[in-house]
C-alpha positions in Angstrom: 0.0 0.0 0.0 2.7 2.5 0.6 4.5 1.6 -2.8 1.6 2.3 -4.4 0.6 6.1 -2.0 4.4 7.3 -3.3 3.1 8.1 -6.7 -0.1 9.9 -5.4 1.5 12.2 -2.9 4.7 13.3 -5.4 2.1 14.0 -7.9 -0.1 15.8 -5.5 2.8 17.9 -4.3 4.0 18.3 -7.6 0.9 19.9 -8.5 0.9 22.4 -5.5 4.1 23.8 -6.0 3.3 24.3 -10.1 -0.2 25.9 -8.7 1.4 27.8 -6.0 4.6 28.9 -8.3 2.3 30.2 -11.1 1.2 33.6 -9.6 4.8 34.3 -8.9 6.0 33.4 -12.8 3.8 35.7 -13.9 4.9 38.9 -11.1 8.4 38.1 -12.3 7.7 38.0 -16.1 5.8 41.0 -16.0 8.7 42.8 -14.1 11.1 41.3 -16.4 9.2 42.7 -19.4 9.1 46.0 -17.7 12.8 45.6 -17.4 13.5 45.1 -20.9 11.0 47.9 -22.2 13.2 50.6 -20.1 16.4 49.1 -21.0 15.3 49.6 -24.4 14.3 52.8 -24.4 17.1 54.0 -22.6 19.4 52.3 -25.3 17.6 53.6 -28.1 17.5 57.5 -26.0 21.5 56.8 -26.2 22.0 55.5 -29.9 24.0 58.1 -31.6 22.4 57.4 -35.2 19.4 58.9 -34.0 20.9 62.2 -32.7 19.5 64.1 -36.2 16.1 63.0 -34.7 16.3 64.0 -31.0 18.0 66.8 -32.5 15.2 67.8 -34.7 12.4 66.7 -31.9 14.3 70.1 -29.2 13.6 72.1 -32.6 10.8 71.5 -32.8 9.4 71.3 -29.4 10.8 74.8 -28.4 9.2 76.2 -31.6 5.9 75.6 -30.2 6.9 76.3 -26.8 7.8 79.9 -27.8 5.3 79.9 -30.7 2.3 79.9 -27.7 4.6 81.7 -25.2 5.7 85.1 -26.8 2.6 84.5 -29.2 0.6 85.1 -26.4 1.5 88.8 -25.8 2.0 89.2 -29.4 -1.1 88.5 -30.2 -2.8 90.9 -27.6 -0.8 93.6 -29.2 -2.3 92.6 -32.5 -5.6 91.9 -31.2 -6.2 94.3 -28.5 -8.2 92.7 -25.0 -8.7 89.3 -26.8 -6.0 87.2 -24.5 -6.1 87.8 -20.7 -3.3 87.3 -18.6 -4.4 84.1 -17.4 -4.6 82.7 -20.6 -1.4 83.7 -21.6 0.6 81.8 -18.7 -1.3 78.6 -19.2 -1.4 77.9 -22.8 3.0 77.1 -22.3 2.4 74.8 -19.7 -0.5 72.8 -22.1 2.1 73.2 -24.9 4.4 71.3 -23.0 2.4 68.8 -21.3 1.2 68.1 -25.4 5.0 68.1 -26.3 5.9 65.5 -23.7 3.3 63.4 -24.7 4.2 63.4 -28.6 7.7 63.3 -28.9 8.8 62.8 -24.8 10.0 59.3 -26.1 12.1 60.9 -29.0 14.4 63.4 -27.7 13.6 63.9 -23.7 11.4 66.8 -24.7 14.3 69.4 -22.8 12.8 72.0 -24.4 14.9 74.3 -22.0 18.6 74.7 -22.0 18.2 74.9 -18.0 16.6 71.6 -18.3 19.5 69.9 -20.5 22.4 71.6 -18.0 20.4 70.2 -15.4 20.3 66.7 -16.3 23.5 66.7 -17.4 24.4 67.8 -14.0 22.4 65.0 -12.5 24.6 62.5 -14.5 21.8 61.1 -16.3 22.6 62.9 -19.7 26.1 63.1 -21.6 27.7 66.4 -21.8 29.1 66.2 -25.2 25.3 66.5 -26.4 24.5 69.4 -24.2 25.5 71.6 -27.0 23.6 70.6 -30.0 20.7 70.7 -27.6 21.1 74.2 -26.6 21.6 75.2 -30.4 18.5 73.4 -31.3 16.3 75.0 -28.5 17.9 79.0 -29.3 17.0 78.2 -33.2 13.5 77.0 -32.3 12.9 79.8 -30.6 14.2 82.0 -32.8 12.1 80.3 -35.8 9.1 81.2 -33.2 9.8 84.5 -33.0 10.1 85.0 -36.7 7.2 83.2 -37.9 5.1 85.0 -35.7 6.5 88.5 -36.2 5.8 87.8 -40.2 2.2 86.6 -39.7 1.2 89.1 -37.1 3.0 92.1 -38.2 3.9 92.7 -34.7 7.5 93.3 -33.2 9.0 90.0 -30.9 9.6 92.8 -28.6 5.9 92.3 -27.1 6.4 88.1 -26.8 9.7 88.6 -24.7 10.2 89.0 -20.9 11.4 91.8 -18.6 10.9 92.7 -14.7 8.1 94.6 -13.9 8.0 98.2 -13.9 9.3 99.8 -10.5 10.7 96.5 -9.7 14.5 95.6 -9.8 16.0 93.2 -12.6 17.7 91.5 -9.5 14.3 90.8 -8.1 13.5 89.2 -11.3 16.5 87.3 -11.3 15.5 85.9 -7.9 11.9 85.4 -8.9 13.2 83.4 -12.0 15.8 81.3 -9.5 12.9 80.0 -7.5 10.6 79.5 -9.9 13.3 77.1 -11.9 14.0 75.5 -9.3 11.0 74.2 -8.6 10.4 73.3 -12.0 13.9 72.0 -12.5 12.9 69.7 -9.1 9.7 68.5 -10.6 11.2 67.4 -14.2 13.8 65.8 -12.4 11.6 63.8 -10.0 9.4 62.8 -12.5 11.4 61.8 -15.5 13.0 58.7 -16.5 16.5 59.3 -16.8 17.0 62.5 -18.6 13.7 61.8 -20.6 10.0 63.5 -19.9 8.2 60.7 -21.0 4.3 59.5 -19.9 1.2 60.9 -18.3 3.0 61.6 -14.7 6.1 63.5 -16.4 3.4 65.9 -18.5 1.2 66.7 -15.7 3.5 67.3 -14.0 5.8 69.6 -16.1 2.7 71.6 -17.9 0.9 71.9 -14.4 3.9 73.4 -12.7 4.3 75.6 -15.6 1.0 76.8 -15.8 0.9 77.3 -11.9 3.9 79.3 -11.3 3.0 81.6 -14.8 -0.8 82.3 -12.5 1.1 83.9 -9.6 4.6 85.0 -10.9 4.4 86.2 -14.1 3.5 89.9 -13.0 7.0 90.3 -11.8 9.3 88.6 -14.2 7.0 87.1 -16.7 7.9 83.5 -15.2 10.2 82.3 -18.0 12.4 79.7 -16.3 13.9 79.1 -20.0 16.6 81.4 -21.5 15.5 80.0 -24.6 12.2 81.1 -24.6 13.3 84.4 -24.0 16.1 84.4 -25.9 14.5 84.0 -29.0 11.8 86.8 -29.4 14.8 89.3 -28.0 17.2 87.8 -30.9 14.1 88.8 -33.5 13.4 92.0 -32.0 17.4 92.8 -31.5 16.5 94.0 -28.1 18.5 91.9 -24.9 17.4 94.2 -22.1 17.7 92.5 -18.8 18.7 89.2 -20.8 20.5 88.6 -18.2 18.0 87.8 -15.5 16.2 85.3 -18.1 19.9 83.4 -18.1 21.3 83.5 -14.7 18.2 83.0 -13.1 17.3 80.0 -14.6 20.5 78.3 -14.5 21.5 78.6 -11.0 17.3 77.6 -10.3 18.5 74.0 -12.0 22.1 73.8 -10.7 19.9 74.3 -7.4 17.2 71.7 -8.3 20.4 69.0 -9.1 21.4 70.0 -5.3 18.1 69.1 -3.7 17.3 66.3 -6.0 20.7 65.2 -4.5 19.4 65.4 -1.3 16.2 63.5 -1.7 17.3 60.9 -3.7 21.2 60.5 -3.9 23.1 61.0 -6.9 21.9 60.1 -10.3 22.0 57.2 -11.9 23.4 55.0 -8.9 21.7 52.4 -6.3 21.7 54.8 -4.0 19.3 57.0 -6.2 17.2 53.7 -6.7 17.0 52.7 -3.5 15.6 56.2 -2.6 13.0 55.9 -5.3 11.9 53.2 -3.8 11.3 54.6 -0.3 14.6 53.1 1.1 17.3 55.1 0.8 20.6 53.2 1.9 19.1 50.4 2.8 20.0 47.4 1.1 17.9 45.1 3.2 15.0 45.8 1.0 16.4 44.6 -2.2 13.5 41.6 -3.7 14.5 37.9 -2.7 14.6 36.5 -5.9 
């Protein structure tokens, strides 16, 4: 009798453990495919043959950027009454929550040279590409600024940036500072690497935007992108108080590398994983597998 239970129980336990082992298969294959699909897309996001697209992708991204930022107050010149104030600081922030979600997966969506310094700074994006980024973004926003001065007949001057009248330039370049680095901190904390990609990254990018343009932009117009000021100015041949749209910004995101730092260690390492997880420093939490 027990020669002939063996068989019974081994294929009874057998058939536990495949039963039991299943739910687990499919947790692991799932986080294995997960694995592979941000592998991938971090390999492609580094594959120097398709430079000319990410390349084209900042162009293009910044050109509608500035195209709905400085075509705001352009157009009210143009159009008298017809775009309120509120208006104008919101439609940059839907522009970029659109861009992120078109081409996020092509170039990063930077769109912002403090943006490109900033992951660069972070580790999570190689400086020999900084450059052409930062060329791309200036031309799209110069190609902004152009199309929009042909078609409205209005001068750029009216789509740039300056401090607010009785106010100083250095308030403005404090105003900008703060305001980058908050943006600078949200991009950071909700990108993948040194792309804006997905739902989270564009909500949280465009809101941000659109928020800090609602309270700030009386003061300093709430740029927090050299580019986008940089390019009506270049059209209009006018850089008064350039400066504040430059420094500002950059020290906001040299700031913004400094706190993301701080909250979740330093790019790109297992420290910086382990915080995004919830457990900074502790390796005790790393999966059994």
């Amino acid at each position: 009798m027990r020669v002939c239970d063996l068989p019974t129980v081994t294929i009874e336990w057998k058939y536990e453990v495949t039963m039991n082992s299943r739910p687990h298969d499919n947790e692991f294959g799932s986080i294995a495919r997960n694995e592979r699909e941000i592998l991938e897309r971090i390999e492609n996001f580094k594959d120097s043959r398709q430079e000319w697209r990410r390349l084209f992708s900042e162009l293009l991204g910044t050109f509608f950027l500035v195209l709905v930022a400085a075509g705001a107050g352009m157009m009210n010149n143009a159009f008298p009454g017809t775009i309120g104030r509120s208006a104008a600081v919101v439609a940059p922030g839907l522009m970029v929550m659109a861009v992120i979600l078109f081409m996020g997966k092509v170039s990063g969506a930077h769109l912002n040279p403090a943006v490109s310094l900033a992951f660069a700074l972070r580790g999570d994006f190689p400086w020999r590409r900084v450059p052409g980024y930062i060329v791309v973004q200036l031309l799209g926003a110069t190609l902004a600024g152009l199309f929009l001065q042909a078609v409205l007949n209005v001068s750029s001057l009216y789509g740039s940036n300056y401090p607010a009248s009785g106010h100083s330039s250095a308030a403005a370049m404090w105003m900008e500072t703060i305001l980058t680095l908050g943006l600078v901190s949200v991009i950071l904390g909700t990108a993948s690497g040194a792309q804006n990609v997905g739902i989270l990254g564009a909500f949280g990018v465009g809101g941000y935007i659109a928020l800090a343009g609602l309270w700030a932009s009386p003061l300093s117009g709430a740029s927090m992108n050299p580019a986008r000021t940089f390019g009506p100015d270049l059209v209009s041949t006018n850089f008064t108080d350039f400066w504040v749209y430059v420094v500002g910004p950059i020290v906001g995101a040299a700031l913004a590398v400094v706190v993301a730092q701080a909250l979740r260690g330093r790019g790109k390492d297992e420290i910086a994983l382990a915080a995004a997880e919830g457990t900074p420093g502790d390796d005790t939490s790393a999966p059994l597998i």
